[in-house]
N, C-alpha and C positions, 0 to 999 in steps of 0.2 A: 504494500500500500504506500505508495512513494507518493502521490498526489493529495494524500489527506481525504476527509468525506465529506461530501457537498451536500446543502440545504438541495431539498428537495424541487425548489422553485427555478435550479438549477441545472435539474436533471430530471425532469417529471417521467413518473411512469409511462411506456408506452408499453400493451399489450401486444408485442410480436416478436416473431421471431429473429434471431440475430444477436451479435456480439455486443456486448456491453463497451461504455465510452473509458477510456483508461486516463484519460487526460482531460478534463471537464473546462475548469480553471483554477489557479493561482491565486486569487484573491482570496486571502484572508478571512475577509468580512463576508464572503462566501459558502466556508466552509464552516463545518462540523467540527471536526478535529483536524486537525495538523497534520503533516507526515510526523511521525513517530511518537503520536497523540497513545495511540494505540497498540499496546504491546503484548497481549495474551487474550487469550479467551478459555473458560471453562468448561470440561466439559461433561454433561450432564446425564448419567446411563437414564437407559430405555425402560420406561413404567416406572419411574421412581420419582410417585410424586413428592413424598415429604423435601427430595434435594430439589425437586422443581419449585417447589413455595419457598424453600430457603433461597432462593436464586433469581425468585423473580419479586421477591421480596427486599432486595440488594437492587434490582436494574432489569434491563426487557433481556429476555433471553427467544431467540431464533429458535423454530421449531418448524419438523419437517412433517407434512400433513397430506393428506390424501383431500384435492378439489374437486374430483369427479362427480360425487354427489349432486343431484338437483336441489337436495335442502340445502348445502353450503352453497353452491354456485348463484342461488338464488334468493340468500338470506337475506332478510329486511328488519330482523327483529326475534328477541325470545331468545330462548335458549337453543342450542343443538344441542339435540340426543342422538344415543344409536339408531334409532329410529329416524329420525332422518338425516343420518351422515352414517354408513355404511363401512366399515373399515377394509378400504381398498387402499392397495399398494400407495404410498406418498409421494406425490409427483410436483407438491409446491411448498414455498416455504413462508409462515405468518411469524408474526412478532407475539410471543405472550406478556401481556403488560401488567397484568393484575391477575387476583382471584377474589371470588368471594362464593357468599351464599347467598341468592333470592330469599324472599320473604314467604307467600306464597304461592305455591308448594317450596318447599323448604329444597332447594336446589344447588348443590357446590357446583362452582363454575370457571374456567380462565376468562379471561377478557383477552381478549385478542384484538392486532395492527391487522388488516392486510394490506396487499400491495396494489388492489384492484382500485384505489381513488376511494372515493369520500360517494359513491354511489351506490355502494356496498353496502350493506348492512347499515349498521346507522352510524353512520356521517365515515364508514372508514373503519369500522370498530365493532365484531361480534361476540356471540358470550358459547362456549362450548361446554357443555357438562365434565365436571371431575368426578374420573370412578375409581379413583384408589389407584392402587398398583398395575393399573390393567394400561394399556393402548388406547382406549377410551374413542370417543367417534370420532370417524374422520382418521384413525389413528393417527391421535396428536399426540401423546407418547412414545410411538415406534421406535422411534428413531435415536439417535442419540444427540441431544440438542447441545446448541453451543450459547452460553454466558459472555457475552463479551466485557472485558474490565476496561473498562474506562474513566480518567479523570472526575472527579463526583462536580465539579463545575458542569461537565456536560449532561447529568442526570438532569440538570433543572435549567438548560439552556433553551433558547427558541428550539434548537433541533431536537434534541427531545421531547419535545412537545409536539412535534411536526406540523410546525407553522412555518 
């Protein structure tokens, strides 16, 4: 990561296919982090939620997720269950940014980034059922997710806030 990470406004998502930009820009006032803002990332074994709420409890942690579903692909609100997010093979990758529990029915939950724009779910942002140690829907546990460590300035910066 020699170029540092760019404000989003900088590099907006576009849904297609193709190589990603390696050299955005240099400005400063542009970027997220610096070159060598960023030095490790964590990483986080598969179904193990108690290290995922320690981790996502510290900062967002990248999680690799199955989008095939009509209930994720088409989420507008509420929670995801198995029932509508199926656990097939993980082919994209969201940000978990929180958890909790609804009120109710009494439901644990991650909160989730995605990448699909602010037309998604609501405003950008969906809530997926927590089932324990399991892969859970969508299997948003599979995988072995990565914690990135980053400067605690940039946990409450514009870009983490993704503005």
């Amino acid at each position: 990561m020699g170029n540092g990470i760019v404000k989003d406004a900088s590099y907006p998502y576009e849904a297609k296919l193709g190589s990603c930009k390696t050299s955005i820009t240099t400005d400063a006032k542009q970027q997220c982090l610096k070159p060598g803002q960023f030095r490790q990332a964590v990483n986080i074994p598969p179904a193990d939620e108690e290290a995922m709420i320690k981790n996502v409890a510290i900062g967002p942690v990248v999680a690799r997720m199955s989008a095939l579903a009509p209930g994720f692909r088409h989420y507008s609100g509420g929670i995801i269950t198995a029932k509508d997010c199926k656990a097939l093979d993980p082919n994209h990758d969201v940000i978990i940014v929180g958890y909790g529990t609804s009120k109710e029915p009494e439901i644990p939950y991650w909160k989730i980034m995605n990448t699909w724009g602010e037309s998604w779910g609501v405003g950008g942002f969906g809530f997926i059922e927590r089932t324990g140690n399991k892969p859970g829907p969508c299997n948003i546990l599979s995988s072995r997710e990565m914690s990135p460590v980053m400067p605690d300035w940039v946990k409450s910066s514009v870009c983490a806030r993704g503005h």
